[in-house]
Each structure stands twice: as C-alpha cells, then as structure tokens.
C-alpha positions as CSV (number, residue, x, y, z in Angstrom):
1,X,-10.8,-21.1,13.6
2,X,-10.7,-17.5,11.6
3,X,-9.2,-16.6,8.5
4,X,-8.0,-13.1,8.2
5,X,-6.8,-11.2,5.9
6,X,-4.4,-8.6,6.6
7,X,-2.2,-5.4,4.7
8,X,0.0,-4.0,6.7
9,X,1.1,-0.4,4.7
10,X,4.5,1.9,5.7
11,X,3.9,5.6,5.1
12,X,7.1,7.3,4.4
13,X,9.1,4.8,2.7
14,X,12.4,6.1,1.2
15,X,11.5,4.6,-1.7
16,X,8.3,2.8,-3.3
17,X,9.0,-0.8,-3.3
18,X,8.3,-2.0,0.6
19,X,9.4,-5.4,-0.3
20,X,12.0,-5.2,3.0
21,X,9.2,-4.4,5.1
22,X,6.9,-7.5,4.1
23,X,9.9,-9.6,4.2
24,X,10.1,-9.0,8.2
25,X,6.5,-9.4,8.6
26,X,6.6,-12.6,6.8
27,X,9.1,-13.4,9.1
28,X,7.5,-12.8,12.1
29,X,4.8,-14.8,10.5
30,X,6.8,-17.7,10.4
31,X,8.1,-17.4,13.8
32,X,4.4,-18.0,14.7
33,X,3.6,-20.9,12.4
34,X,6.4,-23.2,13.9
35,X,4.9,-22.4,17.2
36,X,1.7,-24.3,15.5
37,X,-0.4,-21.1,16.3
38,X,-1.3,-20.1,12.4
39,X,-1.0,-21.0,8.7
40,X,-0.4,-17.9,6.8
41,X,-0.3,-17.4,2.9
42,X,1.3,-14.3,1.1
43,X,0.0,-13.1,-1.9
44,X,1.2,-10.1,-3.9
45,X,-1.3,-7.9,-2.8
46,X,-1.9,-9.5,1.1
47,X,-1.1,-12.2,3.2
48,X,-4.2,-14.9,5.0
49,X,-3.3,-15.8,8.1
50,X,-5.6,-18.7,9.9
51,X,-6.1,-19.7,13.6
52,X,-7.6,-18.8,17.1
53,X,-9.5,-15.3,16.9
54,X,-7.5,-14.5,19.9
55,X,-4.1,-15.5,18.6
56,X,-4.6,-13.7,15.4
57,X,-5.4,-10.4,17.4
58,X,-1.7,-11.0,19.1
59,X,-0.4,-11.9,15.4
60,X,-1.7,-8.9,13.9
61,X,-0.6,-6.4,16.7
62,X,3.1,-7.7,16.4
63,X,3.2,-7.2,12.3
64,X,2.0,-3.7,12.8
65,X,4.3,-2.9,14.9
66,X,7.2,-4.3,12.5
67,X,7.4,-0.9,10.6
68,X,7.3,1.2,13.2
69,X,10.7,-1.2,14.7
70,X,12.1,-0.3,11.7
71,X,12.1,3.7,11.7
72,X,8.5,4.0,9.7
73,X,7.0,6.7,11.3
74,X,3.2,5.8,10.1
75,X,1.5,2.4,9.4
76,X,-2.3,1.6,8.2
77,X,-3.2,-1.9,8.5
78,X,-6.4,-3.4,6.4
79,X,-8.0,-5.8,8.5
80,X,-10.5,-8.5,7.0
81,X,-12.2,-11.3,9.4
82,X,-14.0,-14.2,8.5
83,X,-14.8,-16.1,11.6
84,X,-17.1,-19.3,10.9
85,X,-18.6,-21.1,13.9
86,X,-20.5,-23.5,12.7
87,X,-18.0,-25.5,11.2
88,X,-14.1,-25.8,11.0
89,X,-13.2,-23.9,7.8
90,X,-9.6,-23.9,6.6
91,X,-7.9,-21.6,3.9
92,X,-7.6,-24.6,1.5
93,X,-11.0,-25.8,2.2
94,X,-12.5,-22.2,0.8
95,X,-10.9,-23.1,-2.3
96,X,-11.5,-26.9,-2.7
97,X,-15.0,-25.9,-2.5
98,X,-15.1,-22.9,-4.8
99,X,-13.1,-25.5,-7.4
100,X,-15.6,-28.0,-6.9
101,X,-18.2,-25.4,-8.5
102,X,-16.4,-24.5,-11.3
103,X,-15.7,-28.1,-11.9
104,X,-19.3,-28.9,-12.3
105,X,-21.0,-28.7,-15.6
106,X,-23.4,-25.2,-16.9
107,X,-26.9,-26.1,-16.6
C-alpha cells in the first residue's frame, strides 16, 4: 500500500479561487473510494490518497485530466510517493505513531 500525495494546479483560471476545480477532483476521488480502490484525505493545501501503487497511477492520471475536461488549457500536478514494503502503513497509522512520540515525556 502507498500513500501519495498529490496537487493538481489549473493555469489560466478566470479567476484565483480554484475551489470548483478541486471540488470535481474530490469527486472523482470519491467515485474511486466506493469502489474500495483508495482512502483519500483533502487538506487545504493537498489531498493523500492511499492504495495499490498501480491504482494510484490510474487515480492520479484521471484527476489531472479533470481541468483539462473543464476548458483549463494547462495543468501542473505535484506528485509525492511514499511506498513502504516492509510493512502495511496506512494514512492514520503515520499519525498514531507520530502522536505516540509527542505523547511521551522529555528526557
């Protein structure tokens, strides 16, 4: 299972905000996490999508081509991979663990 972290940016907007365009990627997100392929997360400055290496290729393909479905006539997407082997590795485990060390006392 890989965690990835993606930013999918529209060049050309009308205006600044791209709200509308996130809105459709989190949306094709979605459609992809009732299948039981992923688990995504937005954030306000990303979104974390987990699951098979393979399926997340296919995931990430079909949100960058979102803006360019919608009239945007340039995209740049920020890719970030973390793809552990050893072990399973969810999104909430990364941060249960990170937690647990803060929790523990300053030596």
């Amino acid at each position: 299972m890989a965690i990835v972290d993606v930013t999918v940016i529209p060049i050309g907007t009308e205006t600044p905000s791209v709200s509308k365009y996130v809105a459709e990627i989190q949306h094709i997100l979605s459609k992809y996490e009732k299948e039981g392929l992923i688990s995504y997360q937005l954030t306000p400055m990303n979104t974390l999508i987990e699951g098979e290496l393979s399926v997340l290729f296919e995931v990430i393909q079909a949100i960058h081509e979102s803006p360019f479905e919608n009239g945007i006539k340039r995209v740049a997407t920020n890719i970030r991979i973390d793809d552990r082997r050893d072990k399973k590795v969810k999104m909430n485990d990364k941060l249960e663990s990170v937690k647990k060390q803060v929790e523990k006392p300053s030596t």
